[in-house]
C-alpha positions as CSV (number, residue, x, y, z in Angstrom):
1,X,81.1,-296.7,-69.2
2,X,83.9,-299.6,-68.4
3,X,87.5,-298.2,-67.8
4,X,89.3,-299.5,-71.0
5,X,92.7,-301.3,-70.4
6,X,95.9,-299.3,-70.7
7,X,97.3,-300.9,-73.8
8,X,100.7,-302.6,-73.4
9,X,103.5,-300.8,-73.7
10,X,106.3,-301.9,-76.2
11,X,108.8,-302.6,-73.3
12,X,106.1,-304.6,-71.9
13,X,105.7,-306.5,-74.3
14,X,109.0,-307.3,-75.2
15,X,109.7,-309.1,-72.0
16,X,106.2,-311.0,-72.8
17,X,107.8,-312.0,-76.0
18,X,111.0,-312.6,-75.2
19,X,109.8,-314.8,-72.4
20,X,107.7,-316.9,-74.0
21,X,110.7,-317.4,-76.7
22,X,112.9,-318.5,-73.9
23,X,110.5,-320.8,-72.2
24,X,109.8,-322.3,-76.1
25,X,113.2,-322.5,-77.1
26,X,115.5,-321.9,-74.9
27,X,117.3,-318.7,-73.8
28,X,121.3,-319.3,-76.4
29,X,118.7,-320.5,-79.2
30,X,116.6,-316.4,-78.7
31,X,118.0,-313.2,-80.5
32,X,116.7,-309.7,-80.3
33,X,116.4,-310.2,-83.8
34,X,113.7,-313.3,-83.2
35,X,111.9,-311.3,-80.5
36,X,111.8,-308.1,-83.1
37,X,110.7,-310.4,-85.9
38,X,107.9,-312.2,-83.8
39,X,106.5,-308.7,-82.4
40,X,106.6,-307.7,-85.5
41,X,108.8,-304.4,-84.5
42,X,112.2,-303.1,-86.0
43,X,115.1,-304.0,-84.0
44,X,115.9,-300.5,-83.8
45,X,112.5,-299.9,-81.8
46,X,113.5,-302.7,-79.5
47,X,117.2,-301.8,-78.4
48,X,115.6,-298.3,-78.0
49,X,113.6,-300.2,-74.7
50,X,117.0,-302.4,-74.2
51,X,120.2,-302.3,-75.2
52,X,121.3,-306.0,-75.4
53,X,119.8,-309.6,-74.6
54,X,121.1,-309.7,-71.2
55,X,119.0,-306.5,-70.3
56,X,115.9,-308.4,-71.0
57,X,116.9,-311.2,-69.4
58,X,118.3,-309.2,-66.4
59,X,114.5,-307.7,-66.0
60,X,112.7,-311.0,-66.4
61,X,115.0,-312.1,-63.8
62,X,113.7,-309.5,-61.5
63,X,110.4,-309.9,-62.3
64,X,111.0,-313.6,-61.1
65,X,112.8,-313.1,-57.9
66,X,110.1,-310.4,-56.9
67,X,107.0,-313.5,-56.6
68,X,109.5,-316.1,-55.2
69,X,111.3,-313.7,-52.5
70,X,107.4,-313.4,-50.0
71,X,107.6,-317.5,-50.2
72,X,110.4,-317.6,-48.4
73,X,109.0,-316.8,-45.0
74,X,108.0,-319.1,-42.0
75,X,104.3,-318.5,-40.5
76,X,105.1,-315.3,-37.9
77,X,102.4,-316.3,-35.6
78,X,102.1,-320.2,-35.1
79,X,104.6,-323.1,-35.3
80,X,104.8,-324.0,-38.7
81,X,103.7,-327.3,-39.9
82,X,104.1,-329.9,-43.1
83,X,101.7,-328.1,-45.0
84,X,103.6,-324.8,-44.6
85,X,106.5,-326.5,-46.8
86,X,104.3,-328.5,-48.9
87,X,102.5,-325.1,-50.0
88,X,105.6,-323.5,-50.1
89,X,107.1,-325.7,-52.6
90,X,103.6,-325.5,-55.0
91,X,104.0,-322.2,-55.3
92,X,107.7,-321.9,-55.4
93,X,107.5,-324.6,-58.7
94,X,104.5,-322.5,-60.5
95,X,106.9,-319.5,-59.9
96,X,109.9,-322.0,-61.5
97,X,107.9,-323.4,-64.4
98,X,106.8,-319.8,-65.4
99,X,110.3,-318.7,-65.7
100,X,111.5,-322.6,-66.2
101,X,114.2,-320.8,-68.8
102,X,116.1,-320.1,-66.1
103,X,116.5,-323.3,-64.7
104,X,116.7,-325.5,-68.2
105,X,119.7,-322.6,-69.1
106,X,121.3,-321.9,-65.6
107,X,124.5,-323.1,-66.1
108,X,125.1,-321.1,-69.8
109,X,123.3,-317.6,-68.0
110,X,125.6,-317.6,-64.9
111,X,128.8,-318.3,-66.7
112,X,128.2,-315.1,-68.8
113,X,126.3,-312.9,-65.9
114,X,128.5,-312.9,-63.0
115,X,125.6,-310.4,-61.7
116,X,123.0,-312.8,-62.0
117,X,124.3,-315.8,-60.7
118,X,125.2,-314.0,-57.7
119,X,122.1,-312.7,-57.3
120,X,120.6,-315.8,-58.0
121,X,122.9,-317.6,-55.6
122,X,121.6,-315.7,-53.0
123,X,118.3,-316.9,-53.5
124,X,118.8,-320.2,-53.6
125,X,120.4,-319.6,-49.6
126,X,117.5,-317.9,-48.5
127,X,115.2,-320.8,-49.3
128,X,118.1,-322.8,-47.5
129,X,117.1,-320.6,-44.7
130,X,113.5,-321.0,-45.2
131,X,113.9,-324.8,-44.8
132,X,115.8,-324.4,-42.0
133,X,113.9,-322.2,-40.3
134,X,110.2,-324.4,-41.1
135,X,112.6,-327.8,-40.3
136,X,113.7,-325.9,-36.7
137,X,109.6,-325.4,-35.9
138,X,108.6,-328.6,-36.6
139,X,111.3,-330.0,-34.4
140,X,110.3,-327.8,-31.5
141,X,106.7,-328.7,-32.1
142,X,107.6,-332.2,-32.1
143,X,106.1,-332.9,-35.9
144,X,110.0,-333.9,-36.9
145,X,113.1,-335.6,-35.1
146,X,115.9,-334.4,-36.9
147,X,119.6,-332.8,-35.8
148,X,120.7,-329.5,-36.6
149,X,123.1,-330.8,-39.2
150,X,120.7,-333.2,-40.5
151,X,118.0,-330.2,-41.0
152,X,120.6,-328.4,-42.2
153,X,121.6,-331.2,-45.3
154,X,118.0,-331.9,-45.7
155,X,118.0,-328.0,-47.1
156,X,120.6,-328.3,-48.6
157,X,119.2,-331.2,-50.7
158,X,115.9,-329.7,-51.0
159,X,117.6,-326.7,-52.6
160,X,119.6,-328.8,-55.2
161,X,116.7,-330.8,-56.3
162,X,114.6,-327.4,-56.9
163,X,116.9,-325.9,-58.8
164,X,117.7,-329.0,-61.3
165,X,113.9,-329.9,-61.1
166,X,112.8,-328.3,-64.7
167,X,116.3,-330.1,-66.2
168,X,115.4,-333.5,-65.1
169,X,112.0,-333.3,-66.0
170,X,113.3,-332.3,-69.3
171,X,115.4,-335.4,-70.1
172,X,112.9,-337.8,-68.2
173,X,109.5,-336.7,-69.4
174,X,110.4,-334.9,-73.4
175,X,107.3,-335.4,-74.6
176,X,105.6,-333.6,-71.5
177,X,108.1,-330.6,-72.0
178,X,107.5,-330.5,-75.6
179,X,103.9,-329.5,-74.8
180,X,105.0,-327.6,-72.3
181,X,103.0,-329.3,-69.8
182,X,103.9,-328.9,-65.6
183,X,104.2,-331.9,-63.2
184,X,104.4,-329.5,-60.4
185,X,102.5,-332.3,-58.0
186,X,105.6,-334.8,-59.0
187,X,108.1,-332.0,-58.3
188,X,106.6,-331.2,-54.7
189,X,106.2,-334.8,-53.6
190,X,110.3,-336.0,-54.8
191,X,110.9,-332.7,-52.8
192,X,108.8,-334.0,-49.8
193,X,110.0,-337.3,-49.9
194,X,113.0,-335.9,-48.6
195,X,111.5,-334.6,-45.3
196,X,109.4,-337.5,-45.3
197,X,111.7,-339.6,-43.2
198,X,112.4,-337.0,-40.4
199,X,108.6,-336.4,-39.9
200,X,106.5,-338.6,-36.8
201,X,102.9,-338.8,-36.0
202,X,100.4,-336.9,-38.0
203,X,103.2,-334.8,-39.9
204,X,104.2,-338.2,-41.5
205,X,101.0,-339.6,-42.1
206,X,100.1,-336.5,-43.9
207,X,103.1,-336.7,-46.2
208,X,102.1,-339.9,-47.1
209,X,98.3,-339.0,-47.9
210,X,99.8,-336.4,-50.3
211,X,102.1,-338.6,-51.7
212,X,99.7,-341.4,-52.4
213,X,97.4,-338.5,-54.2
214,X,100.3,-338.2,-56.1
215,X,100.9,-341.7,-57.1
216,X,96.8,-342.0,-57.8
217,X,96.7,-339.2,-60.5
218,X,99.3,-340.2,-62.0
């Protein structure tokens, strides 16, 4: 006889909720009392699992940080290569778009959670260091000519351009974020576009094979 799933537990399901409401409407625009209502549970039941909004959102956080932080490592065996960074960055923005609430309300959560903004802060600088650190391979392996402090604004720029990817999608694509719909190829190639000019050889000429499967679908 099959194993029958464990059902969810209320505090699981809560973050499920309350996530989905963020993503939907955006985090200032979510009460507990809208999470409660669409769970169909008593607010009482749900401050019993947490005691305020910024507890959920504190968890979800977590949850969030704990599938981007194993991204940000360069290959401990090999020098790394373009497609190191290129598959870095896919997964990085599925992580992003899952938790895009985050990003579309950063500025309005870090004013009010000194905690999390620090915390976010400091991972946003180790995928600096990432960069960095995949930028200084590719040098050494001769894929990329670039200076220290050019590799070192090039992640810099990549970071900033991560971070405010979700926004700008937002204002330039509204009916796409309306249907909730991911252009994670678009976000990795304007984030590749910036390496693009560093790279030589076959590192370049694989940039632009990814970028013109871009451009083809669309």
């Amino acid at each position: 006889m099959a194993d029958k799933k464990r059902p969810r537990r209320t505090r699981e399901r809560i973050l499920e909720t309350a996530l989905a409401l963020f993503n939907r409407h955006g985090e200032p625009s979510v009460t507990t009392g809208h999470i409660a209502d669409e769970m169909n549970i008593s607010p009482g039941n749900l401050y019993y699992h947490f005691r305020n909004k910024d507890e959920i959102i504190g968890e979800l956080y977590a949850a969030y940080e704990t599938g981007v932080v194993p991204l940000f490592a360069a290959p401990p065996d090999r020098a790394p290569d373009v497609e190191d960074l290129w598959l870095m960055l896919h997964l990085l923005f599925e992580r992003m778009w899952a938790y895009r609430f985050l990003f579309r309300d950063l500025d309005e959560l870090a004013s009010r959670n000194r905690r999390l903004a620090a915390r976010f802060a400091a991972l946003v600088s180790r995928g600096e260091i990432t960069v960095i650190e995949l930028c200084g391979g590719m040098v050494r392996a001769g894929a990329m000519r670039a200076t220290t402090r050019e590799i070192a604004a090039l992640a810099k720029n990549v970071a900033l351009v991560s971070t405010y990817w979700v926004s700008f999608q937002r204002l330039e694509s509204p009916a796409a974020d309306a249907q909730e719909t991911a252009r994670l190829d678009r976000a990795a190639y304007q984030v590749m576009a910036l390496v693009a000019p560093f790279m030589v050889g076959e590192a370049r000429a694989l940039i632009d094979r990814l970028g013109g499967e871009y451009l083809q679908g669309g």
